[in-house]
C-alpha positions as CSV (number, residue, x, y, z in Angstrom):
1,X,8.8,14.0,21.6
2,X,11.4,16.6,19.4
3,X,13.3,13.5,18.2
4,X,9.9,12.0,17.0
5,X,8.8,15.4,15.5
6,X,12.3,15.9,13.9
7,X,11.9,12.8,12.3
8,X,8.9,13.0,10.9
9,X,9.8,16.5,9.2
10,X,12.7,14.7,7.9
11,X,11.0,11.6,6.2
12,X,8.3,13.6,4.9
13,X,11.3,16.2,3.4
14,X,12.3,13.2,2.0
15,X,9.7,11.6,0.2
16,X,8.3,15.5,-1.3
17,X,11.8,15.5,-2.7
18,X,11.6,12.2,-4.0
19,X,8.0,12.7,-5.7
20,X,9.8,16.0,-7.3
21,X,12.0,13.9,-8.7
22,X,9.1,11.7,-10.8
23,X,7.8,12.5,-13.7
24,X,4.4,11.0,-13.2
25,X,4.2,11.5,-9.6
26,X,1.5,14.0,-9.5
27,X,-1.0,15.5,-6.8
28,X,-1.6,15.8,-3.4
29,X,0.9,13.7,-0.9
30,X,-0.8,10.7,0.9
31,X,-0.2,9.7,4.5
32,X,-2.2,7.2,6.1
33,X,-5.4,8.6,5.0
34,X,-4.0,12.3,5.6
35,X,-3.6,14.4,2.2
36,X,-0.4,16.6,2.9
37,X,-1.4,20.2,1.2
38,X,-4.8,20.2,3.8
39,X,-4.5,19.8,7.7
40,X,-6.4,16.3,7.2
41,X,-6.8,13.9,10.6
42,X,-4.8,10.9,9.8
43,X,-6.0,7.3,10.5
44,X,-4.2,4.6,10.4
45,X,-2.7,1.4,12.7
46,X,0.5,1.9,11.3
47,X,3.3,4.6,13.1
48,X,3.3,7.5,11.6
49,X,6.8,7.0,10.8
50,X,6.3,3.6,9.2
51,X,3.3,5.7,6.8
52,X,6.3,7.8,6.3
53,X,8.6,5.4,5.2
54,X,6.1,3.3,3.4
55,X,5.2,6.8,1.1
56,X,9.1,7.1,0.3
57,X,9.6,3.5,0.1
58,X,7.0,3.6,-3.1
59,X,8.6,6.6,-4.5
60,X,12.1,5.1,-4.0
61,X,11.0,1.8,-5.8
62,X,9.2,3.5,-8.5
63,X,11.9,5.9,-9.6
64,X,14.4,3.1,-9.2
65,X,12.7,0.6,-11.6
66,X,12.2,3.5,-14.1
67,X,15.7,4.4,-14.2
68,X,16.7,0.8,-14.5
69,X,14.0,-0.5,-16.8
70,X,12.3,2.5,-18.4
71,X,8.8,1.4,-20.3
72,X,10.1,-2.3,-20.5
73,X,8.3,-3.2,-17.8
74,X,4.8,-2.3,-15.7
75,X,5.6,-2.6,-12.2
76,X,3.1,-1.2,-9.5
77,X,4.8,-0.6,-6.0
78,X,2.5,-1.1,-2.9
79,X,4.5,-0.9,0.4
80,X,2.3,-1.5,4.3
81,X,4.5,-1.5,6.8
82,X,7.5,-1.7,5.0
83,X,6.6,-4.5,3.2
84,X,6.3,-4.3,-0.5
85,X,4.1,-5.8,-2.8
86,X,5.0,-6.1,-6.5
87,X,2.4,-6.1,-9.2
88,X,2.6,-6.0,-12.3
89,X,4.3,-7.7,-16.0
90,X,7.8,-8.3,-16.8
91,X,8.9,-10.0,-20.6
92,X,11.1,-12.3,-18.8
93,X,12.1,-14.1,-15.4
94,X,15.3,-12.7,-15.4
95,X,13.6,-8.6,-15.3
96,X,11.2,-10.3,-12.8
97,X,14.2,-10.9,-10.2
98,X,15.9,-7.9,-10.8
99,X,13.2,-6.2,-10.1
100,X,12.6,-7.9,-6.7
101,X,16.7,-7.5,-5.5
102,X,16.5,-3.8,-6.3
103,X,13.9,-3.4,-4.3
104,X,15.3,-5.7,-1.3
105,X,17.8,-3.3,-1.7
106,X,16.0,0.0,-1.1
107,X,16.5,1.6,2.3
108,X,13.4,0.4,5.1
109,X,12.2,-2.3,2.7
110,X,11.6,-5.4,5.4
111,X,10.1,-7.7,3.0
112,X,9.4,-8.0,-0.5
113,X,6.2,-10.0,-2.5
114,X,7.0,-10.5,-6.0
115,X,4.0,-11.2,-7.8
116,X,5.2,-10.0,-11.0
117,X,3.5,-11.4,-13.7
118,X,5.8,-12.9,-17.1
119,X,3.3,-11.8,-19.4
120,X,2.0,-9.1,-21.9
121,X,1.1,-6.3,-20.4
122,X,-3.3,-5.6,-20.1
123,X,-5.2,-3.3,-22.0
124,X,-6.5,-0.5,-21.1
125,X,-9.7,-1.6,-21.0
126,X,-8.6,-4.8,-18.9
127,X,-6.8,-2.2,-16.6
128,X,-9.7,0.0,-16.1
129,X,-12.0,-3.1,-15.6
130,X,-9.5,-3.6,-12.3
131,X,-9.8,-0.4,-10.7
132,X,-13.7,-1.2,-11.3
133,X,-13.2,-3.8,-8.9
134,X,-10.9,-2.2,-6.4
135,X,-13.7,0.2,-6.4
136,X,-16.3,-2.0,-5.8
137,X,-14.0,-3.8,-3.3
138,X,-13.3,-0.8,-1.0
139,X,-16.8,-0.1,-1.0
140,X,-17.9,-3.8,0.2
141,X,-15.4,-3.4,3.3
142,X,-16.7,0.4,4.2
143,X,-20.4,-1.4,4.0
144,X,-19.4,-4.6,6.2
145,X,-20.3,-3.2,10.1
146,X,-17.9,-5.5,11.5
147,X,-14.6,-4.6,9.9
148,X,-12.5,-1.1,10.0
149,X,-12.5,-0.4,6.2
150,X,-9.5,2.1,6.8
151,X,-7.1,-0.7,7.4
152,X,-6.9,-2.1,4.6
153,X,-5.4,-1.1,1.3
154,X,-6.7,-3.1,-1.7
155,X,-4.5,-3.8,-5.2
156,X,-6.8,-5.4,-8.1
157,X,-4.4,-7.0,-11.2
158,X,-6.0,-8.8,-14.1
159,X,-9.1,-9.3,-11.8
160,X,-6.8,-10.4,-8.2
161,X,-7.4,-8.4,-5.3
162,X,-5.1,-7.9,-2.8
163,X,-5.2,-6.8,0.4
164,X,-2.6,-5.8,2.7
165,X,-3.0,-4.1,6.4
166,X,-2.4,-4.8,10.2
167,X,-5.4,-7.3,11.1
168,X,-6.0,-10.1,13.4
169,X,-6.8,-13.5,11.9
170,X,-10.9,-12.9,12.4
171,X,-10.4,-9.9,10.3
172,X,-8.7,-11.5,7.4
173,X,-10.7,-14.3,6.9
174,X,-13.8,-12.1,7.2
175,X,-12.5,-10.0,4.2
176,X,-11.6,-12.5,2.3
177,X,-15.1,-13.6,2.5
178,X,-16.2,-10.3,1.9
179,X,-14.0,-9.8,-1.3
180,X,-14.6,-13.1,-2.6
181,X,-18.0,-12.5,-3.1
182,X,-17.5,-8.7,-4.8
183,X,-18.6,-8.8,-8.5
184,X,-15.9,-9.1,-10.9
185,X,-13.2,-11.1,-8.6
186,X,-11.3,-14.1,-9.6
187,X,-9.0,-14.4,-6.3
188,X,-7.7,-12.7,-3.4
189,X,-4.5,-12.8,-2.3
190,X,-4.0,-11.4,1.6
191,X,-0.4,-9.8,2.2
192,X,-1.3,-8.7,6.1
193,X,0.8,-8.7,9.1
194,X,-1.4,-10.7,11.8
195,X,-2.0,-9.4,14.8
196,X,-3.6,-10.1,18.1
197,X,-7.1,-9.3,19.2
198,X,-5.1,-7.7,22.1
199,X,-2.9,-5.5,20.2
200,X,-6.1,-4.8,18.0
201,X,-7.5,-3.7,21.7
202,X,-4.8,-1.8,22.4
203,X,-4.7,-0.1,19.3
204,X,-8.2,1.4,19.2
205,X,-8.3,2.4,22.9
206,X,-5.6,4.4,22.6
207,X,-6.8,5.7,19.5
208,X,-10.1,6.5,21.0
209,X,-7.9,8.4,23.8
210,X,-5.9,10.0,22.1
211,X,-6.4,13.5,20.4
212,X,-6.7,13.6,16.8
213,X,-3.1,13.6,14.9
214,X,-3.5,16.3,12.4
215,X,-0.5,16.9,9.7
216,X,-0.2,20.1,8.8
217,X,0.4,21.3,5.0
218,X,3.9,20.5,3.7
219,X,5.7,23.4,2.2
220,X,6.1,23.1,-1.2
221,X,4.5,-13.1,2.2
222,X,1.6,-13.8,0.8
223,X,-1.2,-16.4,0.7
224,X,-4.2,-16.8,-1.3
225,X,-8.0,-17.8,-0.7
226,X,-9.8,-18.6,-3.8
């Protein structure tokens, strides 16, 4: 139990040093549904160490690629589980696999999806129309009475949604559905790590058992449904 708490002070050391380190990383630190900065209960089916390292995996990426390819490229960095999904535009296919083997190089990275784009980057107005439908997205899952909304996270690119989490196969297909339909989507891509229906037992009985996990303030491979 000390070894678990140690290193979970350490990672999340970590990764506030790391977001000091970015320019544009700004606000409140996220873990698994639990803003760091106000004793928020944290859900999630991930460990809270593989939240950890998922939050410092993104940091790590994102400082990386800006080191390496400054404002040549527009790369967003989702990591579930230690797997990493890249999003995004590159000018060439030679950026778009450098990008992936420096981040297949970053510490707890387990897997990488390179969906990198070789294209001009969108508009703003094209970008803004995207987190439109990530909104729109998030709140078709938190309407559906038949799917945990909170294990999910959704990613919308030039009018893709993708969707990565811990699910069982019912789960993902029902999604799917459920995305396919939301106004304003062209595909959906699902990134997930499938799990049983009796892991996905296991997992809410002993969340339903167990007390609440509060974290207290810091101090200062993918396939597609159409």
């Amino acid at each position: 139990m000390k070894a678990g708490m140690n290193r979970l002070a350490c990672a999340l050391g970590a990764a506030v040093l790391l977001c000091s380190s970015l320019p544009a990383c700004v606000g409140p630190l996220l873990v698994g549904g639990a803003m760091l900065g106000g004793a928020i209960v944290a859900t999630d089916r991930r460990t809270s160490g593989a939240q950890l390292d998922d939050e410092a995996i993104e940091l790590r990426v994102s400082n990386q690629i800006h080191n390496n390819f400054g404002t040549r490229v527009r790369v967003n960095v989702t990591s579930y589980n230690r797997k990493v999904l890249l999003t995004g535009e590159v000018p060439n296919l030679q950026d778009r696999q450098r990008v992936e083997e420096l981040v297949d190089a970053v510490e707890n990275v387990n897997a990488v999806v390179n969906d990198l784009a070789v294209i001009n980057s969108p508009s703003l107005l094209e970008r803004s129309a995207d987190t439109l439908i990530t909104g729109r997205v998030k709140a078709a899952l938190l309407d559906t009475k038949d799917l945990q909304s909170s294990a999910f996270k959704v990613v919308t690119e030039r009018s893709t949604t993708y969707l990565m989490g811990r699910v069982t196969q019912r789960e993902s297909d029902r999604a799917a559905e459920v995305v396919r339909s939301t106004s304003g989507v062209k595909k959906v891509v699902r990134v997930f790590d499938i799990i049983s229906e009796q892991e996905l037992a296991r997992l809410q009985s002993s969340g339903a058992n167990a007390q609440p996990a509060v974290l207290q303030p810091a101090v200062p491979a993918a396939s597609s449904a159409n």
